[in-house]
N, C-alpha and C positions, 0 to 999 in steps of 0.2 A: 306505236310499237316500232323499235328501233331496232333492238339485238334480243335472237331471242336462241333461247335452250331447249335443247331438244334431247329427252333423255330415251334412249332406244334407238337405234339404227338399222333393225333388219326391216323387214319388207315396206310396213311403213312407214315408219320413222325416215326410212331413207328418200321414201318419193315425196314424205314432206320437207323436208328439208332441204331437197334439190329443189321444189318450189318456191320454198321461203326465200332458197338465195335468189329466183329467178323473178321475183319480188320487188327486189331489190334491199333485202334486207341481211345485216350480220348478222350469223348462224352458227353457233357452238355445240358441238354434241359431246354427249359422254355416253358409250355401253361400252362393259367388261368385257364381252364375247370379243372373239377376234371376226369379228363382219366387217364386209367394205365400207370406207368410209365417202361419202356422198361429196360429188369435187362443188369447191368452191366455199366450203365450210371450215368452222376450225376445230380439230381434233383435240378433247380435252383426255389428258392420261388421267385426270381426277374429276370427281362429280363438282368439288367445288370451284373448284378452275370453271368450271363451264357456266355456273349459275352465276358467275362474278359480273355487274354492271347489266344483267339479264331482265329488262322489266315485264318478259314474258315466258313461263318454263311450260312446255308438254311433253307430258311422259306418255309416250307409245310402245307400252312394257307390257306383259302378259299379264294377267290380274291376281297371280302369286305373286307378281314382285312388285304388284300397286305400292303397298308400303313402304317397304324399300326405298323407292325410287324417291319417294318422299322424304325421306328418314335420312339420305346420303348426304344433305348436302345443305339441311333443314334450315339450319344456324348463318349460314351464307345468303340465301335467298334475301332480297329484296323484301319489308315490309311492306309497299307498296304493287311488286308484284301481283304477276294474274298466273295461277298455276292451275291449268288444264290437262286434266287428268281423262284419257282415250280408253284403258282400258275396260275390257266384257267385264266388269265383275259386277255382283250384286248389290242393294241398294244399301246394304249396312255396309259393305266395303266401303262406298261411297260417302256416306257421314262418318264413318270413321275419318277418314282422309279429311274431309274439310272440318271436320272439329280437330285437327290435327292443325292443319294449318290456319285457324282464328286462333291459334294459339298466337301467332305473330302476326296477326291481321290479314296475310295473308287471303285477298281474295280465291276461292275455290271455285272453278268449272266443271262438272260431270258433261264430258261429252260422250254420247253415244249416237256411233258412226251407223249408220242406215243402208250402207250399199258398200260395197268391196273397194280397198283402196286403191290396188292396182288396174291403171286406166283411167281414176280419176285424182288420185292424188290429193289436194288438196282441197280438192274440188267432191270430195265424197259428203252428199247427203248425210247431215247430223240434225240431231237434235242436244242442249244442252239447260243444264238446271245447276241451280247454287248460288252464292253470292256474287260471283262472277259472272253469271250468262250472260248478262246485257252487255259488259266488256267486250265479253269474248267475242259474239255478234259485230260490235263497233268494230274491234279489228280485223276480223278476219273475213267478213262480208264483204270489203272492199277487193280483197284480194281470188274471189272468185270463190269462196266459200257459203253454199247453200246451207242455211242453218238457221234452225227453229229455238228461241228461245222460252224456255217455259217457265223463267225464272224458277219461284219459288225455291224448293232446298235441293241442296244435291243426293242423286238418291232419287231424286222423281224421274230424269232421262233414263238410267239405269233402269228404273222397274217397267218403264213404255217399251224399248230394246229389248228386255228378257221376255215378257211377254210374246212380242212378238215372234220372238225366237224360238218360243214354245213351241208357235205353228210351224214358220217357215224351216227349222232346223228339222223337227217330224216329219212334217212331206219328205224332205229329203232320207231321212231312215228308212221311213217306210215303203219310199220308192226304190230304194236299193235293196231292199229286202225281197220284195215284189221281182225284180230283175231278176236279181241271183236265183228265185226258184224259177222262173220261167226259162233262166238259161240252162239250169238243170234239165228242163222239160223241153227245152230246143224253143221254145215257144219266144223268145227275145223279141224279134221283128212287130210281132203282133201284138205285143203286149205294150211294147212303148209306145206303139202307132196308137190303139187306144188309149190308153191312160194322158198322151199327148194331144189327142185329139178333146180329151173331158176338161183339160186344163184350160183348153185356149178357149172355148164354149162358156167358161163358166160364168157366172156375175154371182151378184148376192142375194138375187133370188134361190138361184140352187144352191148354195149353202147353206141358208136360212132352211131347206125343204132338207138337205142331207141331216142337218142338227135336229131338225126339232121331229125329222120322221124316225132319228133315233128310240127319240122317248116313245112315240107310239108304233116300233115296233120292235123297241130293244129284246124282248124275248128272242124273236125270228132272227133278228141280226146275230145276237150271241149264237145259237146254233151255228149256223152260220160261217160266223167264224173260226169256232171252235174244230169245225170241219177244216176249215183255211189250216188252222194249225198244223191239223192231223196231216196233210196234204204237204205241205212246208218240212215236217220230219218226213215222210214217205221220200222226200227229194234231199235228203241233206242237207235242208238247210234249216238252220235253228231260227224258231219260227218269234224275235224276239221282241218286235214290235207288235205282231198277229197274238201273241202271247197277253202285251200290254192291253190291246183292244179288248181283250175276253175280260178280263180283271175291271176294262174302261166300261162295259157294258152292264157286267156284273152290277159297279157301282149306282150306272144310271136305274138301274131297277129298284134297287134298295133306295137311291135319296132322290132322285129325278133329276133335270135338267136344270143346270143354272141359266141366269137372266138373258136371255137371245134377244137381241133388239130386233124388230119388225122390219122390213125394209120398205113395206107400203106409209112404214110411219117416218122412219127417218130417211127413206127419200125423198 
């Protein structure tokens, strides 16, 4: 990897490309927006100015403009190029994209990023799938890049990242949910000291005990809840993850629990 393209420039596009130069490698970006551009790199006014002699492009573009990003600059790209493609989007985003580019043999990357880029840069926790992963791996592992190769098609990193996202993006809704009524209720102090104290205690034993005593006590829990709700409007605040658990509990009564791995088995 010699000179490589970087299509997006704001948050992370910009700390990887201030790495890539500090790499020791040439560095061409192209975004529309008017955002700073990262020193020591070269400023392209056109997408295809930037892919020009590039035998590596990644787009760190928002996952409406995956295609796009792809589509600017298609016909210039390098044949022999390796196009790594960062953004959240889902798994058919992702084969679309790389049936897009075997169009021109175009090797294709699904990377998806594991951990925040800011602070780690280039350096953030990935996992990547598609006809490129093993590539991608070879280059950019030497340059201080932690990354899981799962070959197979692009599309598979993507559905491992969404998944996970399910859970970790929910914690987070529903703990901001949880705050907002207890700051309605003054109760703030107390409520994040516990909830923060159940987080750091936990293993996978008590996960395994919170999912699976769902099923044998989902009736009690939905009450429960549905109280939680009533409690949530009582305070102003629209109850809309407490809302989703009612509907969640609902369903686990009507079809039951899907497959919970044991942790006495797969520990």
């Amino acid at each position: 990897m010699k000179r490589v393209c970087v299509f997006g420039i704001g948050e992370a596009g910009n700390l990887f490309a201030q790495d890539l130069v500090a790499a020791g490698l040439s560095v061409a970006v192209y975004d529309p927006a008017p955002v700073k551009t990262p020193e020591g790199v070269e400023r392209c006014d056109e997408p295809e100015s930037a892919v020009v002699g590039a035998d590596t492009v990644i787009a760190l573009t928002a996952s409406a403009d995956a295609e796009e990003a792809l589509k600017q600059a298609f016909a210039q790209i390098a044949p022999e190029a390796l196009y790594a493609d960062f953004c959240s989007g889902s798994a058919g985003l992702k084969r679309r994209l790389a049936a897009r580019a075997a169009e021109r043999k175009i090797a294709f990357a699904d990377i998806a990023l594991l951990a925040i880029v800011p602070g780690n840069g280039i350096r953030t926790r990935s996992m990547v799938s598609g006809t490129g992963a093993d590539r991608f791996v070879a280059q950019f592992s030497p340059l201080g890049t932690p990354v899981e190769s799962l070959g197979g098609e692009a599309g598979d990193a993507a559905t491992l990242k969404l998944l996970r996202s399910v859970f970790m993006k929910g914690l987070a809704a529903v703990t901001i949910e949880a705050m907002s009524a207890a700051d309605k209720a003054g109760l703030s102090n107390w409520l994040w000291e516990n909830i923060s104290k159940e987080i750091a205690q936990a293993d996978e034993t008590l996960l395994h005990r919170l999912v699976t005593g769902t099923g044998l006590h989902a009736r009690r829990r939905l009450s429960e809840m549905e109280a939680s709700a009533e409690l949530l409007a009582e305070l102003n605040v629209e109850p809309l993850m407490t809302r989703s658990t009612v509907e969640n509990l609902k369903n686990v009564l009507a079809t039951g629990l899907p497959y919970i791995p044991d942790p006495a088995v797969t520990g």
